[in-house]
C-alpha positions as CSV (number, residue, x, y, z in Angstrom):
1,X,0.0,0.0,0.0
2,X,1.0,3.7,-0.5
3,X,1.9,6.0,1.5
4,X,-0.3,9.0,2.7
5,X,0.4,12.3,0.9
6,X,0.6,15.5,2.6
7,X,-0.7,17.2,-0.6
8,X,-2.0,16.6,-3.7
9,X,0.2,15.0,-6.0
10,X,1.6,17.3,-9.0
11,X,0.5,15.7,-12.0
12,X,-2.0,13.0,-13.0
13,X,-1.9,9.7,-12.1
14,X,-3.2,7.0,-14.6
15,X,-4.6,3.5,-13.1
16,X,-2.4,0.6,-13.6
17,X,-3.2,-1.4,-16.9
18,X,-6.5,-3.2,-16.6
19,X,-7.8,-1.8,-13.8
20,X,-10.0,0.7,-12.9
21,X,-10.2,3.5,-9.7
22,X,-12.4,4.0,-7.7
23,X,-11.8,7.4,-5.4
24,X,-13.4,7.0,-1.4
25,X,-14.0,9.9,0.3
26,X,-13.9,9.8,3.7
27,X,-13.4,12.5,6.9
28,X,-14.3,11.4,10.9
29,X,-17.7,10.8,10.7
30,X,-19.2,7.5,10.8
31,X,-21.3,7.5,7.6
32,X,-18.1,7.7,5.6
33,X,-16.7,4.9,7.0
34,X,-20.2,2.8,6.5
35,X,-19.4,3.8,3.1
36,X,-15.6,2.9,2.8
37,X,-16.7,0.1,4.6
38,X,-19.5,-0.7,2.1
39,X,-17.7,-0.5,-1.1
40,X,-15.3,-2.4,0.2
41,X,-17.9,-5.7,0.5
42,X,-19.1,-5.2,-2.1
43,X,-16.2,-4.4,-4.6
44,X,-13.0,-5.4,-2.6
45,X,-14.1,-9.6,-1.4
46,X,-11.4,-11.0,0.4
47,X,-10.1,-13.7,-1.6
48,X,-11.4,-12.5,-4.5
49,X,-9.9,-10.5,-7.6
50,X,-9.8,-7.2,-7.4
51,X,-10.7,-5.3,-10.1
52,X,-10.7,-1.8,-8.5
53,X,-7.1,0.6,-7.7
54,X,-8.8,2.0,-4.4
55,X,-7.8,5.6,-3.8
56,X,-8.9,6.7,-0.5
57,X,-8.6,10.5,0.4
58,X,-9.7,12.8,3.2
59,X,-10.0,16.5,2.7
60,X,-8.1,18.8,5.7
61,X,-9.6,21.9,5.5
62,X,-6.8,24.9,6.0
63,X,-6.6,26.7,9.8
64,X,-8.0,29.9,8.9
65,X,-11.0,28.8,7.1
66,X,-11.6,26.6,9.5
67,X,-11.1,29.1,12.3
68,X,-12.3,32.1,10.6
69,X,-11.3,35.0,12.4
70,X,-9.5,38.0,11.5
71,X,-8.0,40.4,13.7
72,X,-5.7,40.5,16.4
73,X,-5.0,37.2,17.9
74,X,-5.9,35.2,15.3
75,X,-2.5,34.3,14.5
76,X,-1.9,33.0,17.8
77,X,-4.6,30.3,17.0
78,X,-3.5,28.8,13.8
79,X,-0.5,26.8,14.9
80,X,-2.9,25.3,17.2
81,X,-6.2,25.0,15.3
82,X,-3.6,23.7,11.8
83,X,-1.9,20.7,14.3
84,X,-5.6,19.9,15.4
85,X,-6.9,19.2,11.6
86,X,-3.7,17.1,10.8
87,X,-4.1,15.1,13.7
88,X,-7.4,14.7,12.8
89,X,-6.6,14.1,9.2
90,X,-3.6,11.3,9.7
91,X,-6.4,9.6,12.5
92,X,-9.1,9.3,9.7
93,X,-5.9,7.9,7.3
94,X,-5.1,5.4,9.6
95,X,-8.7,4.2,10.3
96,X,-9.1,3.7,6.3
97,X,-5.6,1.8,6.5
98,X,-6.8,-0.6,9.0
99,X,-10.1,-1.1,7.1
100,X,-8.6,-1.5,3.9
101,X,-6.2,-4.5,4.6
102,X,-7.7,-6.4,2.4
103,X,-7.3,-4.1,-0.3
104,X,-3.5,-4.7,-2.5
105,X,-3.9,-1.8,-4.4
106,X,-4.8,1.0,-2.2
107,X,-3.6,4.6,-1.9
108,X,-4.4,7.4,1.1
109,X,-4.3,10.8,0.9
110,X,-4.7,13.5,2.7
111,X,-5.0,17.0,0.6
112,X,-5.9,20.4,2.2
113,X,-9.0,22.3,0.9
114,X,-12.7,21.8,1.0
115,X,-13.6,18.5,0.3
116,X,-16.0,19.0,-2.8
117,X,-13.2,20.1,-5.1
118,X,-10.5,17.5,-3.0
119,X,-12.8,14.9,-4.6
120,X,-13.7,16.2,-7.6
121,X,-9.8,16.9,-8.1
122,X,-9.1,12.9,-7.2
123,X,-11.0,12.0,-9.6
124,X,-9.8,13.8,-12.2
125,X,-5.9,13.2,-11.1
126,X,-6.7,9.8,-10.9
127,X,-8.9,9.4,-13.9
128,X,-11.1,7.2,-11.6
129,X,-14.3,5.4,-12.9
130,X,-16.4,5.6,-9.7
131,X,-16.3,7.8,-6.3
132,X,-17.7,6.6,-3.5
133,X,-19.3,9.4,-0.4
134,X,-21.5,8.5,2.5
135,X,-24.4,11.1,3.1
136,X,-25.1,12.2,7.0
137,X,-28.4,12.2,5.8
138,X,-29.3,15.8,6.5
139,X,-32.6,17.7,5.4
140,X,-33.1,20.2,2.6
141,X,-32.3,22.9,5.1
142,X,-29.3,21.9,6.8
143,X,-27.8,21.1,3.4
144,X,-28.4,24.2,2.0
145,X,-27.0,25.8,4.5
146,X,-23.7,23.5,4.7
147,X,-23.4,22.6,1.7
148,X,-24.0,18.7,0.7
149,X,-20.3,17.4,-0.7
150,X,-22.1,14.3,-1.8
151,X,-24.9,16.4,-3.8
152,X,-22.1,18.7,-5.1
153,X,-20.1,15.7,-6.5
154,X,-23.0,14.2,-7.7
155,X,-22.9,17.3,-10.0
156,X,-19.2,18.0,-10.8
157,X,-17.7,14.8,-10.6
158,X,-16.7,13.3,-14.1
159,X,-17.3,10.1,-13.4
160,X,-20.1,7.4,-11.6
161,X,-21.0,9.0,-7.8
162,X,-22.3,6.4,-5.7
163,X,-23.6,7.7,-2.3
164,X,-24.0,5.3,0.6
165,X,-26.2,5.6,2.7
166,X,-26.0,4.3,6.2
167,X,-29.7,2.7,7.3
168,X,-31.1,4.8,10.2
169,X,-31.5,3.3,13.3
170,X,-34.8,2.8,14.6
171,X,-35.7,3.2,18.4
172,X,-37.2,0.4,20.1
């Protein structure tokens, strides 16, 4: 398996010959691991040929757009704020490492920036076939206010978007 890369990769990266890619997203929520975790029943088998280069990468979103602020003091907060997202990142990269080790022909990355264009820019670089996002699930309101990545790459992404849902639980 490949290393993690702390940014994007320069140039493009075509799939070894005769097979395809398939691009997971994933960041620390739970839905897209049920996803990785989903595509990887059904299209990584243990014991079975694997038709599918997985390339699995996590978007760190930058310090000050995660923090925000402007002004005095706000400098003081980065350092702090930027060790906390790669932390965080390098966590979710080892979770999808320990998932995948099924997978031979994996790849992890972690790139900084919002994680519609990460995506949509994995794709591309990787001239993937398929991406694969969970979906929290959220109402009309909440995602227009958010933003829905998995809605977005439904639209941008130049290739298949599968989006995996994870079944809700029901209270007894």
């Amino acid at each position: 398996m490949a290393e993690e890369a702390a940014s994007a990769p320069a140039g493009t990266e075509a799939p070894p010959p005769g097979k395809m890619t398939m691009v997971a997203g994933v960041d620390d929520s739970d839905h897209s691991f049920y996803a990785l975790q989903w595509a990887l029943r059904h299209f990584f088998p243990p014991g079975q040929p694997q038709q599918y280069r997985l390339v699995v990468v996590t978007a760190k979103p930058s310090a000050a757009s995660a923090v925000g602020l402007a002004g005095p003091g706000a400098a003081d907060v980065l350092p702090y704020v930027e060790a906390d997202l790669k932390k965080t990142a390098l966590r979710v990269i080892d979770k999808a490492k320990a998932l995948c080790a099924q997978v031979s022909d994996a790849v992890f990355e972690a790139v900084e920036g919002d994680a519609r264009n990460v995506l949509c820019e994995a794709v591309e670089r990787h001239h993937a076939e398929m991406l694969v996002v969970g979906s929290h699930g959220y109402g009309a309101i909440k995602r227009a206010v958010l933003g829905s990545v998995s809605d977005y790459c439904a639209h941008h992404a130049h290739c298949t978007v599968m989006i995996v849902k994870k079944p809700k639980q029901h209270k007894h």
